[in-house]
VEXVO-91550 format. One record per residue (C-alpha): residue number from 0; residue in three letters; x, y, z. Coordinates in pm, 1 decimal, padded with zeros to 6 digits. Layout:
BEGIN
(NUM ALA (X Y Z))
...
***
This chain:
BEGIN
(0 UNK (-06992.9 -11404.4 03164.8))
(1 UNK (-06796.7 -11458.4 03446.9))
(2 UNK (-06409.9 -11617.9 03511.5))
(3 UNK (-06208.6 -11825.1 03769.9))
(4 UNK (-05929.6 -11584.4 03927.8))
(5 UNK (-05741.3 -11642.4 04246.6))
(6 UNK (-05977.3 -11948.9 04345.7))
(7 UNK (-06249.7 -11696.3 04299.0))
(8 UNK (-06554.6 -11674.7 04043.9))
(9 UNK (-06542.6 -11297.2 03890.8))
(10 UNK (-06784.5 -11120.0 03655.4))
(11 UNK (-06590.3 -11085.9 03243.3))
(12 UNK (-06541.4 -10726.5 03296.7))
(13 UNK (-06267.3 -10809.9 03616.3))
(14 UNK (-06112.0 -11039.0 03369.3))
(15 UNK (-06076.3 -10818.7 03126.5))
(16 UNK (-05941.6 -10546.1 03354.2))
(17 UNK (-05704.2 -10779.4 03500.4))
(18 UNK (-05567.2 -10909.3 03132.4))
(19 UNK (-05483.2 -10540.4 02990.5))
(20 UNK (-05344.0 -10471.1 03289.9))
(21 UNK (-05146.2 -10785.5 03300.0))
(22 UNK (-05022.7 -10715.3 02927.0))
(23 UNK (-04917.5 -10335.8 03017.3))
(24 UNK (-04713.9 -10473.2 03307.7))
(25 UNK (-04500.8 -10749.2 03095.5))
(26 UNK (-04503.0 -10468.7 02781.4))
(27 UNK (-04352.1 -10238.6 03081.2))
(28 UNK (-04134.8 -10518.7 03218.3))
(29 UNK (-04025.5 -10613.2 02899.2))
(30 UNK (-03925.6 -10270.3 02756.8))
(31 UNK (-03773.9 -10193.2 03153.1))
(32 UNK (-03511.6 -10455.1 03069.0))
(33 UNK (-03427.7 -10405.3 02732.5))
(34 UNK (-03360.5 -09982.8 02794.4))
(35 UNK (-03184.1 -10152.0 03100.6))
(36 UNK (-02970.1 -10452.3 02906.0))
(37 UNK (-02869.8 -10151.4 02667.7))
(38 UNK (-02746.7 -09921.5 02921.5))
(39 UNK (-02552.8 -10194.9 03063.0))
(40 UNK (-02410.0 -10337.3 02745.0))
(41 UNK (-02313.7 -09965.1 02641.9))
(42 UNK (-02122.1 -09912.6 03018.3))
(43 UNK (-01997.0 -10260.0 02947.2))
(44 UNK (-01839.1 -10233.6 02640.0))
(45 UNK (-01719.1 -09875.1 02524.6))
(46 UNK (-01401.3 -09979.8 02741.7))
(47 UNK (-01128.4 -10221.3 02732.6))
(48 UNK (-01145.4 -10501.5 02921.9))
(49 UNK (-00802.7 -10682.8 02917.4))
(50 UNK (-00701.6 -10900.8 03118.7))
(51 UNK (-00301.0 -10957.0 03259.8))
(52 UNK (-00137.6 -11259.7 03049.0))
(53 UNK (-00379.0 -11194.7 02706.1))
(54 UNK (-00161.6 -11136.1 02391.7))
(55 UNK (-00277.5 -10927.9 02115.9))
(56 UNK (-00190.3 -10825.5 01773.1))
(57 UNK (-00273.8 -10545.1 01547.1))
(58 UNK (-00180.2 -10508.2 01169.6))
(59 UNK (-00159.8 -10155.7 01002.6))
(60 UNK (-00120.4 -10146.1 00608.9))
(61 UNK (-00054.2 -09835.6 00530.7))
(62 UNK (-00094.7 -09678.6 00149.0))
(63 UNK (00004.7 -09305.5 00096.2))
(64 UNK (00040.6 -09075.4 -00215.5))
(65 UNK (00187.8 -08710.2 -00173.3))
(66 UNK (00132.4 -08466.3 -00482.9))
(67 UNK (00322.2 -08109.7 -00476.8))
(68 UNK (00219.8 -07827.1 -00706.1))
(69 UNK (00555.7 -07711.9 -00718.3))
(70 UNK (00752.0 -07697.1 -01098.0))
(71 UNK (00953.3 -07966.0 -01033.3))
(72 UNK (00698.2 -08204.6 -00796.3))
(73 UNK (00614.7 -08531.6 -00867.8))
(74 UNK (00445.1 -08815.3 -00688.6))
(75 UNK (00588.8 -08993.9 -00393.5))
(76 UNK (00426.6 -09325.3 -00263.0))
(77 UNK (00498.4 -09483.7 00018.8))
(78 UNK (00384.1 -09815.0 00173.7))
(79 UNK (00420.5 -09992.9 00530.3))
(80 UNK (00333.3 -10292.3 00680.1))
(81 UNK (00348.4 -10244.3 01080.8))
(82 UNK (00238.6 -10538.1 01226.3))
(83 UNK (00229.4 -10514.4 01663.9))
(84 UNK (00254.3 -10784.1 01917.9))
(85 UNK (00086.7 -10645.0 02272.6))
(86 UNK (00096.6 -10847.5 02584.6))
(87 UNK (-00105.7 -10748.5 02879.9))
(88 UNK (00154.9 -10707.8 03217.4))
(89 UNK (-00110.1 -10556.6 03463.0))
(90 UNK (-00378.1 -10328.3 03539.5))
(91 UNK (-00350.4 -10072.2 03811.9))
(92 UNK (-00578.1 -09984.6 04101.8))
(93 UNK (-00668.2 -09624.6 03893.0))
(94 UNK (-00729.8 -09902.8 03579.5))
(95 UNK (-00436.7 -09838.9 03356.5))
(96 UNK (-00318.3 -10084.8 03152.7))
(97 UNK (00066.3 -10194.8 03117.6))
(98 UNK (00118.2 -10334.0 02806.9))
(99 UNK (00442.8 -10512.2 02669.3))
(100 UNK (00488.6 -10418.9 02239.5))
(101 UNK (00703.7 -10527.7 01983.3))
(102 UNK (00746.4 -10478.4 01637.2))
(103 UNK (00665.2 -10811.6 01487.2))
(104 UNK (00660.9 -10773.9 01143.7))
(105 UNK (00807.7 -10444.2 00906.2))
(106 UNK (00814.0 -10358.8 00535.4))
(107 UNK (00850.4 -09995.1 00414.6))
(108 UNK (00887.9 -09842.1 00074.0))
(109 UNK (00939.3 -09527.5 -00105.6))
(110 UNK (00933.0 -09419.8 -00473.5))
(111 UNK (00951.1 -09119.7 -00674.9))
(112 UNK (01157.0 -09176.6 -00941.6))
(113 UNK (01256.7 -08796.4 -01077.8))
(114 UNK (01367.2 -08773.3 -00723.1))
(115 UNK (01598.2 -09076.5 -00765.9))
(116 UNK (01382.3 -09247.1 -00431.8))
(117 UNK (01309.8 -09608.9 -00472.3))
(118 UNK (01392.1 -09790.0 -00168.6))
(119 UNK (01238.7 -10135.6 -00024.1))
(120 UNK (01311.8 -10286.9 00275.4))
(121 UNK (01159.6 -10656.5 00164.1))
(122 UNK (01343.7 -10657.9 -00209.2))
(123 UNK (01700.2 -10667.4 -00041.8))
(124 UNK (01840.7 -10396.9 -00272.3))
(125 UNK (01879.6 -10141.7 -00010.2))
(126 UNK (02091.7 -10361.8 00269.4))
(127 UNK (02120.6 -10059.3 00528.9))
(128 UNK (01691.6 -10047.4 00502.4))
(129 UNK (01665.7 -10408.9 00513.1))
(130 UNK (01936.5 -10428.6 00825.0))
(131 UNK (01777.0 -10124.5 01046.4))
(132 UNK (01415.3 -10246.5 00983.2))
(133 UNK (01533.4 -10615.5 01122.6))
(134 UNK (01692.3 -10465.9 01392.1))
(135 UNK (01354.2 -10271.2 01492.8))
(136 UNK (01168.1 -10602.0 01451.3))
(137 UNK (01127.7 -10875.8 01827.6))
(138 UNK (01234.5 -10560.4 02046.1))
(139 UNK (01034.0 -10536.4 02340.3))
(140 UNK (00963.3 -10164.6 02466.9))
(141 UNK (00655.2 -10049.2 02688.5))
(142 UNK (00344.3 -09891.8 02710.9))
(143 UNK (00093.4 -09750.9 02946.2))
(144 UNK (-00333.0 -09681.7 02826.5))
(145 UNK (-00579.2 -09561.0 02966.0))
(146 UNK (-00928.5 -09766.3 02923.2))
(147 UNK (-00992.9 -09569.3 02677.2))
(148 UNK (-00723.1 -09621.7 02477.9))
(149 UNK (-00521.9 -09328.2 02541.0))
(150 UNK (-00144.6 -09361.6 02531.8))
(151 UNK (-00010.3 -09243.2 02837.5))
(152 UNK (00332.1 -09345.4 02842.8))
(153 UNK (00615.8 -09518.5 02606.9))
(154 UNK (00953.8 -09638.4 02761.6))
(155 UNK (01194.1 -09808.4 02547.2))
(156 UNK (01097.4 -09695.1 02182.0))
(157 UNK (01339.6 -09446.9 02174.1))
(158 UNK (01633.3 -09638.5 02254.0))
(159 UNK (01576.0 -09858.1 01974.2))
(160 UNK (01622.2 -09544.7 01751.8))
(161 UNK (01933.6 -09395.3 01871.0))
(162 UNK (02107.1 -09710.0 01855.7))
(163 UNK (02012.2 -09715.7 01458.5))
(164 UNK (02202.6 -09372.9 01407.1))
(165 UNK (02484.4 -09577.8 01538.9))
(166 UNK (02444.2 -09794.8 01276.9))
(167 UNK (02804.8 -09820.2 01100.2))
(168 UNK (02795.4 -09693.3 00744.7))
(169 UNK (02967.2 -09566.1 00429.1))
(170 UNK (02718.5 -09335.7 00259.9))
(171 UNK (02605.5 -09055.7 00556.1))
(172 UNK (02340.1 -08897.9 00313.2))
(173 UNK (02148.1 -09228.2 00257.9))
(174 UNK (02192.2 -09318.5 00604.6))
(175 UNK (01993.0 -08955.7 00682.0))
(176 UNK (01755.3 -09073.7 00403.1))
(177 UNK (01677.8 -09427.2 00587.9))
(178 UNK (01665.2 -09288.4 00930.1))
(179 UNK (01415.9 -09003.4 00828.7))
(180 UNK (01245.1 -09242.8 00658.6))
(181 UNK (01237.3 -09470.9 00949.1))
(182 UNK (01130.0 -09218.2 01215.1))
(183 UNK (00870.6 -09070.7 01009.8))
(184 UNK (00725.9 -09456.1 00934.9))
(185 UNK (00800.8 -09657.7 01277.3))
(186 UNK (00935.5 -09392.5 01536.5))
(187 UNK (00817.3 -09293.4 01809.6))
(188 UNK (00563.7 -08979.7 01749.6))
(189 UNK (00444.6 -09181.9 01460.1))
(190 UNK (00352.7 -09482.0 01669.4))
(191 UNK (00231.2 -09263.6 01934.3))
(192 UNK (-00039.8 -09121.9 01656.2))
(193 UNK (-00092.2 -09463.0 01540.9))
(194 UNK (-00117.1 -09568.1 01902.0))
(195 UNK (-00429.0 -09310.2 01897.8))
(196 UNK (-00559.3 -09346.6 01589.1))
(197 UNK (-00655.3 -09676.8 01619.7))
(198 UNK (-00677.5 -09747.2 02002.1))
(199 UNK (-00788.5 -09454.1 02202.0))
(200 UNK (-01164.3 -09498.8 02041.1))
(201 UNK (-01357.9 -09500.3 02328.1))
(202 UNK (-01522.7 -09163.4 02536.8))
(203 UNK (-01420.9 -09092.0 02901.0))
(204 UNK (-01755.9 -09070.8 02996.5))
(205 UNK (-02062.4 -09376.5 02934.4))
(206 UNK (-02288.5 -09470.7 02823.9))
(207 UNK (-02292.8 -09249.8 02545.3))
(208 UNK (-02354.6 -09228.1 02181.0))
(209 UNK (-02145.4 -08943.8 01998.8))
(210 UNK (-01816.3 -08818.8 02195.0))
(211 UNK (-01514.7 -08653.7 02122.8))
(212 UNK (-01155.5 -08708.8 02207.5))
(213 UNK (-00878.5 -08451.7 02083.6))
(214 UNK (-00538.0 -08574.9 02063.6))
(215 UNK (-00171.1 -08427.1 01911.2))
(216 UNK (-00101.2 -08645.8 01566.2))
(217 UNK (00216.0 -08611.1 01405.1))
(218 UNK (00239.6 -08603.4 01023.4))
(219 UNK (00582.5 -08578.0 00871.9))
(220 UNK (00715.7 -08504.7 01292.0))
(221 UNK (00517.7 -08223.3 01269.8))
(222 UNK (00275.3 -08216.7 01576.2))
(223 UNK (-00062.2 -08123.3 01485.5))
(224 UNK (-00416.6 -08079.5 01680.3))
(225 UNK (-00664.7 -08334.2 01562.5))
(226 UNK (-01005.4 -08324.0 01664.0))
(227 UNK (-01172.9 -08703.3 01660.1))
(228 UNK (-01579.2 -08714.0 01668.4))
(229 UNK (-01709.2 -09060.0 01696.8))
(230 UNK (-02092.8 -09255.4 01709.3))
(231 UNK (-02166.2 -09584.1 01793.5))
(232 UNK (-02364.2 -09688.0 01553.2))
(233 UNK (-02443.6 -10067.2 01618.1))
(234 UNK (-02422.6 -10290.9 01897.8))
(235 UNK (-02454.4 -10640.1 01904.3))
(236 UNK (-02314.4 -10979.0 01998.2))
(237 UNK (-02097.2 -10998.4 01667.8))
(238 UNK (-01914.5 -10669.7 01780.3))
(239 UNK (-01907.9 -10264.8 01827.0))
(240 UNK (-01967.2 -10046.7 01556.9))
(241 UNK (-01801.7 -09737.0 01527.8))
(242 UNK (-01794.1 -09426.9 01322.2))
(243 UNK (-01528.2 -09150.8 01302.8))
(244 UNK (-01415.4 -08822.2 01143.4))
(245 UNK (-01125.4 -08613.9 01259.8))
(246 UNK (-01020.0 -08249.1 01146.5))
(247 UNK (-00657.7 -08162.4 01185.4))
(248 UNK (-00663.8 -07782.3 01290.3))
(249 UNK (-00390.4 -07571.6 01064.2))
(250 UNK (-00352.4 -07300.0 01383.7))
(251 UNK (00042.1 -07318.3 01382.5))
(252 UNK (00273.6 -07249.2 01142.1))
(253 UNK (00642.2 -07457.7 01102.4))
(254 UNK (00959.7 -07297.9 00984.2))
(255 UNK (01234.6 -07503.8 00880.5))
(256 UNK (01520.9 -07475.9 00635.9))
(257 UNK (01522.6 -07695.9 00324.9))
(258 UNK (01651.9 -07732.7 -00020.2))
(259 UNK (01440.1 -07442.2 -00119.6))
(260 UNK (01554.3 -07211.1 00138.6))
(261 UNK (01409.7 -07091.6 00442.0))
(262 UNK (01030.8 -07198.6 00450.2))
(263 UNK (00710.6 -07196.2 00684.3))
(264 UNK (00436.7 -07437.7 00635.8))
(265 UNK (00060.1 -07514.8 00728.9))
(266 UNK (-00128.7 -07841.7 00795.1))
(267 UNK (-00487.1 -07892.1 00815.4))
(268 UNK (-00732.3 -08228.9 00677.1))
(269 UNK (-00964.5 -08476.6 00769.9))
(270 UNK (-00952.2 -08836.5 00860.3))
(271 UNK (-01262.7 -09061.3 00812.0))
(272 UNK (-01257.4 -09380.1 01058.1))
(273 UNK (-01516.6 -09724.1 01080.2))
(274 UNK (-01475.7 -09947.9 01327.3))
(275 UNK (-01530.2 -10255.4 01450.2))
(276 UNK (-01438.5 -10370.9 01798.2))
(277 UNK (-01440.7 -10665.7 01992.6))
(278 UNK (-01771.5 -10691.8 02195.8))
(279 UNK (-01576.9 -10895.5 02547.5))
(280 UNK (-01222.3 -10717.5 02514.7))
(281 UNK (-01293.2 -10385.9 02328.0))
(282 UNK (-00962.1 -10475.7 02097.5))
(283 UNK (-00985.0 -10339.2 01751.7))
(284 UNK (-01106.7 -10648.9 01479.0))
(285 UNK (-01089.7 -10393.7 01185.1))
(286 UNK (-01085.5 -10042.4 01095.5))
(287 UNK (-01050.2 -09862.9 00743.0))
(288 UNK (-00941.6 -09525.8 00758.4))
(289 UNK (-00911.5 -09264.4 00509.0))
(290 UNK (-00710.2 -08945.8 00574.5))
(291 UNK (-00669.1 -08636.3 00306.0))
(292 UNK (-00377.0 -08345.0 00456.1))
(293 UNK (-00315.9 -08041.9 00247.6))
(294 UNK (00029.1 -07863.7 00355.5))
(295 UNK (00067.8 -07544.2 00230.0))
(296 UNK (00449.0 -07416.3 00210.9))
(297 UNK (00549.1 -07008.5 00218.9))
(298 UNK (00881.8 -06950.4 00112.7))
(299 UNK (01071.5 -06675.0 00358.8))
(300 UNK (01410.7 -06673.7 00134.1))
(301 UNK (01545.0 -06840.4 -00087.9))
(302 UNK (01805.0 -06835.3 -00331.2))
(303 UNK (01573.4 -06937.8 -00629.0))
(304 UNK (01242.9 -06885.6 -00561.5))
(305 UNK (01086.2 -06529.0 -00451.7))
(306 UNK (00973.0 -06495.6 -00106.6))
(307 UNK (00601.9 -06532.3 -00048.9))
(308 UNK (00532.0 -06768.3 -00280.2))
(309 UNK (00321.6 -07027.3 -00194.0))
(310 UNK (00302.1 -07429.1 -00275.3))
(311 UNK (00043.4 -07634.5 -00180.5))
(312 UNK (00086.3 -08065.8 -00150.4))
(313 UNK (-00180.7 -08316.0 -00094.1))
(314 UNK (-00133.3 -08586.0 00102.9))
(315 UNK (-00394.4 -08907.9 00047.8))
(316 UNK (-00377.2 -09212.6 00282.5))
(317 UNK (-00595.7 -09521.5 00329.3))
(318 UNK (-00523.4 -09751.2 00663.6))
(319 UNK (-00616.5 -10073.7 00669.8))
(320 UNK (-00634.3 -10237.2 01063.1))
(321 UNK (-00665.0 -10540.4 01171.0))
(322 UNK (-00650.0 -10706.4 01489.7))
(323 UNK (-00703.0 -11000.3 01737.8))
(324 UNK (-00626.5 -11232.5 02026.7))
(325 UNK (-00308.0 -11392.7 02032.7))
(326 UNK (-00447.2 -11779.1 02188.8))
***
């Protein structure tokens, strides 16, 4: 048996030789560009790539439940609707990102009723709420990220505070009540954790499957040490897939004064995350995110409990994120 090769006649056993080898070299080829492709779409797209000019938005429902074992405790829920306009300025030579923010769209409520707390900034029966959430909203302050989607810097978000405790009012204790309320929901630790939360998702260091980025989350203005761990789990041309948990590290202790008394308190939790990111821009298309935080509060002196005793609350959230291009 012989075969026509290179305008020559060759015995079957050249033929043969030359079509496994021929078939390794394409398998090899093929598999050379695929490893390749991956690398590259890994390098590619664990990163943000925006662009100065592109407008973005992000929407954060957020749904929380606080239980204290205390005698007197009862349930206090709270809901809020952030919703984020971003607009790309520029990008630096070093690759930071200057971003433009506003609050777009705000609603924020309270209730625990044995506590006489039931407050709404949408139903209009709170007018100081309603009037210093408006005046939050179509404020421009600024921001400054790293590719990764760490916050590096904030100007302007302060500002917007301190002229609500200007706000003119009759009743100083509710006016306390909405500001805390405020600063705890919208200000500006909590959008800094937000910020990080849901934005700096991406390692320092690709291509790379599991990483790790540790960041300072503040839960009730209380700074705490959060640990994130994330995997990508899928890539393809619908989007990034990417899996969290973080573990809030209970290695300082708070002491305040409150209406028990002189108190010090613990945090520690976890926060589940799941992704999914843009594949071109790396902006966030959806995220749900569950978070569990156990605070555990020593009284130091009181007046009516006895010192040492200790009360535990439980904190449950659930995020829902969404986000996209502004065209």
């Amino acid at each position: 048996m012989h075969c026509y090769l290179n305008n020559k006649t060759n015995p079957g056993k050249y033929c043969y030789f030359y079509a496994l080898m021929n078939k390794y070299f394409i398998s090899l080829l093929v598999i050379t560009i695929l490893w390749a492709t991956s690398l590259f779409a890994q390098d590619a797209r664990l990163a943000y790539s925006l662009h100065p000019g592109e407008k973005y938005r992000l929407d954060i429902d957020l749904q929380q439940t606080t239980h204290s074992e205390s005698i007197n405790s009862e349930e206090l829920n709270l809901y809020s609707l952030t919703k984020l306009v971003f607009i790309v300025d520029s990008i630096d030579e070093n690759g930071r990102i200057y971003l433009s923010a506003m609050y777009n769209d705000l609603l924020v409520s309270m209730l625990a009723p044995r506590m006489n707390i039931d407050i709404n900034s949408g139903s209009g029966r709170n007018p100081m709420l309603t009037e210093m959430v408006n005046s939050l909203e179509m404020n421009i302050f600024h921001l400054v990220m790293s590719t990764t989607g760490e916050l590096k810097e904030i100007y302007g978000l302060d500002s917007l505070f301190s002229n609500l405790a200007s706000y003119p009012v009759n009743d100083t204790l509710e006016q306390q009540v909405v500001l805390q309320t405020l600063n705890e929901v919208y200000g500006p630790d909590s959008f800094k954790s937000l910020f990080n939360l849901f934005f700096w998702v991406y390692p320092v260091i690709y291509p790379m499957a599991n990483w790790t980025n540790d960041m300072t989350y503040y839960f009730n203005t209380k700074p705490v040490r959060m640990n994130n761990q994330y995997s990508l789990i899928k890539t393809s041309e619908e989007g990034l897939v990417i899996q969290g948990i973080g573990v809030l590290n209970a290695n300082k202790e708070f002491l305040e004064t409150t209406n028990m008394g002189e108190v010090k308190s613990t945090v520690s939790g976890n926060q589940t995350y799941d992704f999914q990111m843009d594949i071109d821009s790396g902006w966030l298309n959806k995220c749900v995110s569950r978070q569990q935080i156990k605070i555990e509060t020593t009284i130091v002196k009181s007046r009516y409990l006895p010192a040492g005793l200790k009360i535990p609350s439980f904190t449950e959230t659930v995020f829902e994120v969404k986000g996209s291009k502004i065209k």
